[in-house]
C-alpha positions in Angstrom: -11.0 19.3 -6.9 -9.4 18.4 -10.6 -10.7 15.2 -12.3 -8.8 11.5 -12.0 -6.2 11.6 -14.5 -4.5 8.7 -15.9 -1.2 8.4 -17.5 1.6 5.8 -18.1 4.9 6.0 -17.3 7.8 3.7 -18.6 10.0 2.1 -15.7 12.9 -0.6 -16.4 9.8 -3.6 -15.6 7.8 -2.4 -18.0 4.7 0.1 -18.3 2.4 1.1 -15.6 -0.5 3.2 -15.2 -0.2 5.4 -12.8 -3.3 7.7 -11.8 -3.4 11.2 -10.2 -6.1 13.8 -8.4 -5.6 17.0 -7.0 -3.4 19.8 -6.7 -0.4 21.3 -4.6 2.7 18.9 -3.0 2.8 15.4 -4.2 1.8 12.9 -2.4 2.8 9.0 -3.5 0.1 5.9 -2.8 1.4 2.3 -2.9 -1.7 0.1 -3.0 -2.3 -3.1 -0.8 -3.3 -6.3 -2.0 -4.8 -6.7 -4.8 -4.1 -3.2 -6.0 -6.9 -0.7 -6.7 -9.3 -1.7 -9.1 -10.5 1.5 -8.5 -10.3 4.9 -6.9 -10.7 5.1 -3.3 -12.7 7.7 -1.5 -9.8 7.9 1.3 -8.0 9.4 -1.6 -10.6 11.5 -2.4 -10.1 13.2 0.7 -6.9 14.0 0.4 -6.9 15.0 -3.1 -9.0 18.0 -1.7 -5.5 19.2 0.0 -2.7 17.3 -2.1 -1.9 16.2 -5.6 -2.0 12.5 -5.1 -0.6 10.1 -7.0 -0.6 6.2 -7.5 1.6 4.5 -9.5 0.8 0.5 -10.2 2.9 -1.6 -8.8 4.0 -4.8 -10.9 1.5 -7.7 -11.5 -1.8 -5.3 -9.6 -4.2 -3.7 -12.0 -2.5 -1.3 -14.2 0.9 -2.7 -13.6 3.8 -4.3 -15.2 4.4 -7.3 -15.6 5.9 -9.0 -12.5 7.2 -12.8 -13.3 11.0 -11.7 -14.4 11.0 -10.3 -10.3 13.0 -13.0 -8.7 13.2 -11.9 -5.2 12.7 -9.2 -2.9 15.9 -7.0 -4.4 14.2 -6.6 -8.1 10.9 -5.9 -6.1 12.5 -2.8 -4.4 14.1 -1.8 -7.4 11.3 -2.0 -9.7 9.2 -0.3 -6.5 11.7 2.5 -6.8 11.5 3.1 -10.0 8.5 3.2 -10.4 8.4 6.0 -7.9 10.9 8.5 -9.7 9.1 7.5 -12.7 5.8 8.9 -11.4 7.6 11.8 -10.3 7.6 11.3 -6.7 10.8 12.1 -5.8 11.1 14.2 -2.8 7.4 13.8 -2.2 5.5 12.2 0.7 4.6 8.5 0.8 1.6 6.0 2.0 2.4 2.6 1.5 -0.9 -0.3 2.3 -0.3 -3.6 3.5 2.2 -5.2 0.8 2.7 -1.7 -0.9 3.3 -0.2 2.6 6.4 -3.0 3.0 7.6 -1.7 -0.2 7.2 1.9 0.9 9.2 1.4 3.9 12.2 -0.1 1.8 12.1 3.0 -0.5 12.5 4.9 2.6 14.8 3.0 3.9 17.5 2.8 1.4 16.9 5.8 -0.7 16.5 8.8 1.6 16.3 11.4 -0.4 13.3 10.0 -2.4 10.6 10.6 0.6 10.3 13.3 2.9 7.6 11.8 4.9 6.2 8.2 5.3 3.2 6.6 6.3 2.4 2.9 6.9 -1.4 1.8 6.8 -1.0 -2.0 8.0 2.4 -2.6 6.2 3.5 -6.4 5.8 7.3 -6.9 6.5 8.3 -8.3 9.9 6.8 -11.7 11.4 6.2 -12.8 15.4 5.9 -16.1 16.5 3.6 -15.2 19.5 1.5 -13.4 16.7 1.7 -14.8 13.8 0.5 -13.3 10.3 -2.9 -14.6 8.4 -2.4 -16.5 5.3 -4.3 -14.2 3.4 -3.3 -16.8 -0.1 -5.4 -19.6 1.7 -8.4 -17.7 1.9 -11.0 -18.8 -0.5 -12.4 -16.1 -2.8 -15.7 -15.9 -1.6 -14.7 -15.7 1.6 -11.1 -13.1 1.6 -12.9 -10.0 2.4 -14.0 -11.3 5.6 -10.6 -11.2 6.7 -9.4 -8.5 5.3 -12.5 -5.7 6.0 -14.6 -5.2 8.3 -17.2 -4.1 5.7 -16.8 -7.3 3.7 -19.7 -6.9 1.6 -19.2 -3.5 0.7 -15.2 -4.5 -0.1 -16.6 -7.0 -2.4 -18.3 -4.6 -4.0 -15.2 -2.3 -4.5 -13.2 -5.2 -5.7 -15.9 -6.4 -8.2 -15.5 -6.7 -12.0 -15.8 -3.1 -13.8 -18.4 -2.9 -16.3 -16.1 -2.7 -19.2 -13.9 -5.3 -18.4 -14.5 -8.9 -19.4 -15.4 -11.2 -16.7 -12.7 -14.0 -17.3 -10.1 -10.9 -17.7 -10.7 -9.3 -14.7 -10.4 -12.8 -12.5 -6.9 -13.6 -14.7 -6.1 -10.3 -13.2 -7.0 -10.4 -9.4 -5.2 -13.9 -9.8 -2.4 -12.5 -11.0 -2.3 -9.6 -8.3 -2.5 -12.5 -5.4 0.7 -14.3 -7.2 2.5 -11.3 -7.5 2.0 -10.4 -3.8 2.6 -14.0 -2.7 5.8 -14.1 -4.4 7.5 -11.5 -2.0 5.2 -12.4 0.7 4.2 -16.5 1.5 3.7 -17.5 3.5 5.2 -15.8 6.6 4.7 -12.5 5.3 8.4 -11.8 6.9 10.6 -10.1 4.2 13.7 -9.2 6.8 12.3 -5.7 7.0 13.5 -5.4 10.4 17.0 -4.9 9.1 16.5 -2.1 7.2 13.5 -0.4 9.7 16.3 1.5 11.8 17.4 3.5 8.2 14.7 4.9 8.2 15.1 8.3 9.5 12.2 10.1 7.8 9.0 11.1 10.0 6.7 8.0 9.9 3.2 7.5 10.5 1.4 4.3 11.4 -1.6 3.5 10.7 -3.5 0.2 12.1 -7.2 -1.1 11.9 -8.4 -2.2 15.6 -10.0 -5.1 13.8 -7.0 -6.0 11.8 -7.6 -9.8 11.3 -4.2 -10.4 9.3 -1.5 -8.5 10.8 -2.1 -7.7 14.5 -2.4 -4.2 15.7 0.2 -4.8 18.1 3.1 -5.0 15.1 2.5 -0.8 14.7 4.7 -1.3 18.6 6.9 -3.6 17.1 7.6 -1.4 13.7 7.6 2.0 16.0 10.1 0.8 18.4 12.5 -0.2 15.1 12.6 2.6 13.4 15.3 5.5 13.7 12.8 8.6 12.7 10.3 10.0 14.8 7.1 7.9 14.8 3.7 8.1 15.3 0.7 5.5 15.8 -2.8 5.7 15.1 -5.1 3.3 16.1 -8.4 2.8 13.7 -11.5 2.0 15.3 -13.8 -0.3 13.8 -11.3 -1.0 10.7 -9.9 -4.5 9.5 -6.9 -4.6 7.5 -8.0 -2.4 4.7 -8.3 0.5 6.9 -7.8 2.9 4.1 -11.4 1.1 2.5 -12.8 0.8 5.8 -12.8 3.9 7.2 -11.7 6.6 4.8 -12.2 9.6 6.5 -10.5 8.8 9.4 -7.4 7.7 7.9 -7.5 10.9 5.2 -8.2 13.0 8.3 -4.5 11.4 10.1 -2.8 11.4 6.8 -3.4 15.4 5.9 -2.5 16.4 9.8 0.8 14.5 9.6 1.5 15.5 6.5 0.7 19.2 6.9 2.7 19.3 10.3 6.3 20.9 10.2 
C-alpha cells in the first residue's frame, strides 16, 4: 500500500488540500461533518484495492474558504469543482452525511463526472413522521454521543493534532459546523428529492442501525427516489458515522459494489 499523499489543488473557491492513498481506479471521498481531521482506517481499507482520494470541501479542515457560498447552488458548484480539480472525473464516489448530500447532487446533475455512487448516511431530504437531529444544538462535549456509537473513541479521532494550536484547531471545528449549518439548519432538507430521480448511476446506500440523526428508514425513502439501480446496506452496531464506527464493514460493501460490473 503507497504512503498518504497530500497535495493542493486550486478550484474557483479557493485552495484545498486534497489527500490520496493507494493505487489503481480512482475512487472520490466527500467527508461528513466536521470533515476529516484525519485519515480514516475505512479508507485504509480500500486504499489496499483503489487509489482513493479526498478532496476538502469548503470551510472543513483543509478546505477553502466557505463564507462567499450563499446558498445551496454555489455549494454544488464549488462541490463540483472541487471534484474535476482532484481529478475525479469519471471516477467512483462516497459521499458521508453532509458530503454524501453533495455527492448525490454531483451525480445528479453532472453525469458524466461519476460512474458509481455511494451514500454512507447522506443528509438531503426531511420527514415529518421522522424528523432529523439537530446535530448544531448539541453541546461539544456531548456531539459524539449522537453521532457514534463509539463516542469516546470518535472524540478521540476528532481531537486536536499535536502540531496544531489548541485555539486554532477549535476556530476550525467551529468553522466546519458553520459551514455545514449553512446548507443544512435546521431541517437538514436541501430539496434533494427533486433531483434524486437524475440520478441514473448505480448507487449504494449505506446506513448505521444506530443512526441517532438521520433514521435508518430514509436509505427506503432515498432508494425508492432514485432512477439508477440501488442497493441498501444496513450497518450493525453503527451510529451516524458509520464509516468511523465500523470500518471494515463499510470498506468490505464499498470494494464489492465497486468491483461489481
Amino acid at each position: 500500500m503507497t504512503e498518504l499523499v497530500e497535495r493542493t489543488v486550486d478550484t474557483p473557491a479557493g485552495k484545498a488540500r486534497v489527500w490520496e492513498k493507494g493505487a489503481g481506479a480512482p475512487v472520490g471521498f466527500l467527508a461528513g461533518l466536521g470533515g476529516m481531521p484525519a485519515w480514516l482506517p475505512m479508507l485504509d481499507s480500500l486504499a489496499s484495492r483503489f487509489r482513493v482520494v479526498v478532496p476538502s470541501l469548503p470551510g472543513f479542515p483543509g478546505g477553502a474558504d466557505y463564507e462567499p457560498l450563499d446558498d445551496l447552488l454555489d455549494w454544488i458548484l464549488a462541490a463540483t469543482d472541487l471534484h474535476e480539480a482532484a481529478g475525479l472525473a469519471g471516477g467512483d464516489l462516497i459521499g458521508a452525511s453532509f458530503g454524501g448530500a453533495l455527492a448525490a447532487e454531483i451525480a445528479a446533475l453532472r453525469p458524466d463526472l461519476v460512474r458509481r455512487l455511494v451514500l454512507i448516511a447522506p443528509y438531503g431530504l426531511f420527514d415529518e413522521g421522522e424528523p432529523i437531529a439537530d446535530v448544531f444544538a448539541q453541546k461539544p462535549q456531548t456531539a459524539a454521543q449522537i453521532l457514534s456509537s463509539k463516542p469516546d473513541a470518535y472524540d478521540a479521532y476528532r481531537a486536536r493534532p499535536n502540531s496544531v494550536d489548541e485555539m486554532e484547531w477549535t476556530l476550525t471545528q467551529i468553522r466546519a459546523d458553520m459551514a455545514a449549518a449553512r446548507v443544512l439548519w435546521p431541517l437538514g432538507d436541501t430539496r434533494l428529492r427533486k433531483r434524486l430521480p437524475r440520478i441514473t448511476q448505480p448507487t449504494l446506500l449505506i446506513w448505521g442501525a444506530d443512526d441517532k440523526v438521520i433514521a435508518p428508514a430514509y436509505a427506503g425513502r432515498f432508494a425508492e427516489l432514485i432512477a439508477g439501480p440501488t442497493k441498501v446496506v444496513t450497518v450493525a452496531g453503527a451510529g451516524h458515522t458509520a464509516e468511523f464506527d465500523a470500518p471494515e464493514p463499510v470498506a468490505k460493501a464499498i470494494a464489492d459494489f465497486l468491483a461489481a460490473r
